[in-house]
N, C-alpha and C positions, 0 to 999 in steps of 0.2 A: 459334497456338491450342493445337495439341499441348502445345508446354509449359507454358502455363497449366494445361491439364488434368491432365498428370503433376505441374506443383508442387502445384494444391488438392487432390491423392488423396495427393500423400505427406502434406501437413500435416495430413488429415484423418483415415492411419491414424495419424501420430504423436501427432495430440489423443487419440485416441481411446485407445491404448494408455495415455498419461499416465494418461488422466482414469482408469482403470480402476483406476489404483493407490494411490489418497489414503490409503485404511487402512491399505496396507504402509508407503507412506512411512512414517505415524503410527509404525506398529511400528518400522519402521527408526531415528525419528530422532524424538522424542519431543519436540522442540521446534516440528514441526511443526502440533500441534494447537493451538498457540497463537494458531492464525487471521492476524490482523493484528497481534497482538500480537510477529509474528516476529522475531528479528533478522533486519537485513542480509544477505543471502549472498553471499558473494566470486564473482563471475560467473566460469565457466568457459570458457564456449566463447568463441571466438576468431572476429573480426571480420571479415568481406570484405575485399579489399581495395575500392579505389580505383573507380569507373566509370574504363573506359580514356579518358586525356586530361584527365581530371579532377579538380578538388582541392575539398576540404572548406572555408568561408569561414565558414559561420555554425552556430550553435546556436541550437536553442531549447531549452530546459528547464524543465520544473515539477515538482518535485520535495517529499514529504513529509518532513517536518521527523524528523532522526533518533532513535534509539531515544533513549526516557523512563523518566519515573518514570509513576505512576497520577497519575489526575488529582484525586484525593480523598482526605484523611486516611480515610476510612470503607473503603477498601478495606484499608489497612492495620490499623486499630485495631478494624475489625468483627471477623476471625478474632481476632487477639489476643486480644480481651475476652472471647470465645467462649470458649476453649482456657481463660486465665488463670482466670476464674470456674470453669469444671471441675475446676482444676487447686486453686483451695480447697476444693472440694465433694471431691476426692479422686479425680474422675472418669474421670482420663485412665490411659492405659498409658503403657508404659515410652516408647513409638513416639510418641504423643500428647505427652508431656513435653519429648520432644528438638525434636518439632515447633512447642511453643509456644516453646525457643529459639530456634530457627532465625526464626522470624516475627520474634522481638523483635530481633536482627539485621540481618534483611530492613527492619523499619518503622524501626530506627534509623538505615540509611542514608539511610533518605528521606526522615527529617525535613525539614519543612521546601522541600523541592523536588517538591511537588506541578508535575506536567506540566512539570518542565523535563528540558531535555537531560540525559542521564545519562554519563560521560566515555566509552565505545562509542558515544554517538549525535555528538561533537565528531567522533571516529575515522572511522566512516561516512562524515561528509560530509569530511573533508579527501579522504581515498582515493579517492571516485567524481571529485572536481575532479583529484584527480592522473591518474588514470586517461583521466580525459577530454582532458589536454595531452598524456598519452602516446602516447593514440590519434592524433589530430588535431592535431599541431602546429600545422600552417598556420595554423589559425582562433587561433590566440594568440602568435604568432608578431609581434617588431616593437613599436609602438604598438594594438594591438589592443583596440577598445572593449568594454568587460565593462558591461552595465545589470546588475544584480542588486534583483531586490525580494521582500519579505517578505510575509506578515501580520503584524499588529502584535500576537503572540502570541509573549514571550519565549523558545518554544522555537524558534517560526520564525526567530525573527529573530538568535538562537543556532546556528541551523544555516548562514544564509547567512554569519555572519561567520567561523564556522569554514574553510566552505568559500573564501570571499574571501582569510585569513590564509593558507591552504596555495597560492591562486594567486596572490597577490602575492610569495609566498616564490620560489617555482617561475620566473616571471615578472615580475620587479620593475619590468619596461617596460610591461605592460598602463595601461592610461588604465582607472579605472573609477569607478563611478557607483554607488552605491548607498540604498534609503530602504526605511522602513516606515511605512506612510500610509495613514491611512483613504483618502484620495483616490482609493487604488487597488483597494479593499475589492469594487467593483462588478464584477471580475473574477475576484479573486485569491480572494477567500472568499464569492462572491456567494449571496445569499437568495430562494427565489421561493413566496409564500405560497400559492402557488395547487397546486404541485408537494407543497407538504410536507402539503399538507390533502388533498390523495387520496392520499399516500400512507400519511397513518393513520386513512385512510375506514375507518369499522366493519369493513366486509364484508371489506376486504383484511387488517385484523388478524385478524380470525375464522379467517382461511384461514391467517396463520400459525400462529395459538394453536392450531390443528387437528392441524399437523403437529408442533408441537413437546409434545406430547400422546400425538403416537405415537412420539415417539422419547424417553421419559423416562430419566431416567439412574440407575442405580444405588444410589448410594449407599454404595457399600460399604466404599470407604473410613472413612466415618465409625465400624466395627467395628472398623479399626487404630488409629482414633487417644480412643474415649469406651471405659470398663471396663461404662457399664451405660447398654443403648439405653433405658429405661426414663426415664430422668434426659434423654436427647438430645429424647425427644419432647416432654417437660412444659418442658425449659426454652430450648429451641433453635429458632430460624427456618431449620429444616435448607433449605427450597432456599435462603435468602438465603450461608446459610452456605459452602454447596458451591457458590452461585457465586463468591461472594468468594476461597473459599481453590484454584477454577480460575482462578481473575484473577490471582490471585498469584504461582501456580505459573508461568502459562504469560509473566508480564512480568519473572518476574528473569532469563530468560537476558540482560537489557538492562544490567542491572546492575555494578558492580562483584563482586559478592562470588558472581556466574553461577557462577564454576569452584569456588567451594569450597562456597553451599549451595543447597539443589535441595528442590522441594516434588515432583514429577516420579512420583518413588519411591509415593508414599502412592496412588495415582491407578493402577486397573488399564489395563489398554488398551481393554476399550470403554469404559470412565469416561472417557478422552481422547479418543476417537473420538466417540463418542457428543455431548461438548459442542464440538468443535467442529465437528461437519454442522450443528449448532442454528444455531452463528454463522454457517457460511460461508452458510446458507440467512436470514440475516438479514441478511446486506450485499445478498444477489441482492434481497431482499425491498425495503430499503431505498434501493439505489443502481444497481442491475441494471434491465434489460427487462421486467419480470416484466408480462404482458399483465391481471393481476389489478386493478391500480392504474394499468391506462393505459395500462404498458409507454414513459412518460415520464420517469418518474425520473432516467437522464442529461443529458438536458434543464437540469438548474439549472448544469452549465458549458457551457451556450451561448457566453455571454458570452466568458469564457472561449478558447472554440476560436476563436471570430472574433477577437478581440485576436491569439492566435498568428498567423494567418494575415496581419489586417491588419501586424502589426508585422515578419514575413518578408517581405512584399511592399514594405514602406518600406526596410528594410535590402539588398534585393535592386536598390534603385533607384542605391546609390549603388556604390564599389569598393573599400568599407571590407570587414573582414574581424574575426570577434568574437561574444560569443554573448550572447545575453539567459537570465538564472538567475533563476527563480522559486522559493519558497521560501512552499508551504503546508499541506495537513492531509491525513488521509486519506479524510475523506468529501469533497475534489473530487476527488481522485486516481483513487476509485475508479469516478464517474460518468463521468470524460472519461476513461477506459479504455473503459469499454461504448457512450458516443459513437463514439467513434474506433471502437469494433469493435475492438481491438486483441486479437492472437490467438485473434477470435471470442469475446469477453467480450462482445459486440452480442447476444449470446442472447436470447433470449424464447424461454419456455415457461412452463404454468400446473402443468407436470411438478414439482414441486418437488422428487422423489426423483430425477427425474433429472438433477440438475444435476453431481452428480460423474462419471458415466458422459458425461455431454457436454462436461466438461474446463473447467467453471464451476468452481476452487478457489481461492478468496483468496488463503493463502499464500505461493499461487506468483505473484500479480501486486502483491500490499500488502503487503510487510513495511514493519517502521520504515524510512524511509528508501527509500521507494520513489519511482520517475522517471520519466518518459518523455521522451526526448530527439531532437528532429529534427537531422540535420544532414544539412546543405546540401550540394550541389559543382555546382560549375560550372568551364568551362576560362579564362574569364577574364571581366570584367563586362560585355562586349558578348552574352555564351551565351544566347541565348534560350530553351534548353532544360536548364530546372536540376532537377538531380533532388535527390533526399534520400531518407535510410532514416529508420527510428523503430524508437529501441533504448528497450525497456520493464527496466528493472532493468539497463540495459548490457545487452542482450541483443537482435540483432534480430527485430523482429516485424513479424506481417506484420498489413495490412489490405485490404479487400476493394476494391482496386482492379487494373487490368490491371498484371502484372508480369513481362514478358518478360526484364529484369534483376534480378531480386530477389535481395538485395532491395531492390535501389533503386527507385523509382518517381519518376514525373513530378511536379512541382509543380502544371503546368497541370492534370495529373487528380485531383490532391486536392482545389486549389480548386473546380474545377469539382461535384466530387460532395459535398464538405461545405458549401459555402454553398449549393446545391441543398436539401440535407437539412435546413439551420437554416433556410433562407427558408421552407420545406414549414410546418415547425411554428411558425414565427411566425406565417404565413397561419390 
């Protein structure tokens, strides 16, 4: 019991401190206000070893499909045409000018591949599958079964073959399986009318439009890049404007042409600050706990976590060794994080302000390409007691269950407490 209570006080000063710092990071690393928009980050810390006695046999994984383009020509050709029309009317500065180059650069590459993979999001997923044979031989090791499935959304289904191509390289023995199938759609990208209709019940939009009201944003970039604000207000849709050309700024680090041009610059630091609390308070609002709308919201990957579980407990029956690779979006990713509770992402509060002081920050749990991974061990397939960790971005995390080894935890206690918690709300 002692150490229980010494491991939830250190993770709860190290949340705490985290969460304390979202605006420094901003300031530190300026890619990070890009919300979900983030790239990948190469994980640092370094993994536990082993439970004594014991070996790694299976994965599970669901993992978001890696960095992209926009999903819209109008994210592109909105500032353009913004800028370009100014730029006949005589309106832009010197700063303005370079900037409607740069856009026309930026929208030329992505002609054409609206929401597909962008050659960083191919990168992404081969490196986390390398990564993951690195860690864990055993479980790929041999004839070792790989299922892998998609959604039937070309970038999904672009990430798992990416990743597939880099473990058949690595592993040219692996047996695998792979599809993308509406079949599978009732897990993998599942729908629940009733969820998404309170969550844009009047009263809970009201409550957001309330807060994002008090935190309005500047503007002031739009002084670097028009010569007369006069001309901005008569012919400009300035918020639609300043959201587009934050969409922009903050999805080219995904890009090819990331290292050489940057929208970053034009954008002071509470201008970056300031738009991403709005989003990271509109995924809590949308996919989070938020007691305003229910506090159901995670709830639509129900489905979802019971498949994991059921499909662990069938592979656990037999003495095969091998993993199951999912391959979906970031609105389930983001809800079966706050299901799971995964490093206290289970929040509920009607606090909206305090959601970064309580270590609620997207960033750090949804970049492109973001994962969560169980793996297994046991000492060999008679082990009645199988444990497993769950690494969120290759990183372990913990969840709110008894952990005297952490981080590994019991199988039978996760069963036991998330089919509890889905039967609760099925009831």
């Amino acid at each position: 019991m002692q150490k229980l209570l010494l491991l939830a006080a250190f993770i709860t000063i190290t949340t705490t401190s985290n969460a304390q710092s979202a605006r420094q990071e901003i300031l530190s690393d300026k890619r990070c206000s890009a919300s979900t928009y983030m790239a990948y980050p190469t994980p640092r810390a370094s993994l536990s070893p082993a439970p004594q006695g014991k070996h790694p046999f299976f994965i599970s994984h669901y993992g978001r499909s890696g960095s992209r383009y926009h999903s819209k020509i109008k994210n592109y050709d909105g500032p353009w045409q913004v800028l370009q029309q100014a730029e006949s009317s005589g309106k832009l500065t010197p700063l303005g000018r370079d900037v409607l180059h740069r856009i026309a650069l930026i929208r030329q590459e992505a002609t054409n591949r609206w929401y597909e993979l962008t050659p960083l999001g191919h990168q992404q997923e081969e490196q986390i599958v390398q990564r993951m044979v690195e860690h864990f031989p055993e479980v790929f090791k041999d004839t070792a079964e790989i299922d892998a499935r998609s959604m039937v959304f070309t970038r999904s289904i672009m990430s798992m073959e990416s990743a597939l191509l880099q473990l058949v390289t690595l592993c040219p023995q692996l047996r695998i399986t792979h599809d993308a199938s509406h079949s599978d759609q009732f897990f993998m990208n599942a729908s629940d009318y009733r969820l998404k209709k309170i969550r844009n019940d009047s009263i809970a939009q009201l409550q957001f439009q309330k807060f994002v009201s008090k935190h309005p944003t500047s503007h002031h970039f739009l002084k670097k890049l028009f010569n007369d604000m006069n001309y901005v207000r008569q012919h400009v849709n300035i918020e639609e404007f300043s959201d587009l050309m934050f969409k922009l700024a903050s999805i080219q680090q995904n890009t090819i042409l990331s290292s050489q041009v940057t929208l970053y610059d034009i954008f002071s630091h509470d201008e970056l600050y300031t738009n991403w609390k709005k989003n990271n308070v509109w995924w809590y609002v949308n996919y989070g706990a938020w007691p305003q709308n229910g506090g159901t919201q995670p709830y639509t990957q129900r489905r979802l976590l019971r498949k994991i579980i059921t499909d662990a407990d069938e592979f656990m029956q037999t003495d095969r060794h091998g993993a199951q690779l999912r391959y979906g979006d970031d609105v389930v990713v983001m809800p079966l994080i706050c299901l799971l509770d995964l490093n206290g992402y289970g929040l509920a509060t009607n606090n909206l302000e305090s959601l970064e002081s309580k270590g609620w920050v997207d960033y750090r749990v949804l970049p492109m390409a973001a994962n969560i991974q169980f793996v297994f061990y046991r000492t060999d397939p008679q082990d009645q007691e199988v444990l497993f960790k769950v690494l969120l971005n290759e990183q372990e995390a913990t969840l709110p269950l008894p952990a005297d080894r952490y981080p590994y935890y019991r199988w039978s206690d996760f069963r036991e407490y998330y089919l509890k918690k889905l039967d609760a709300y099925e009831k």
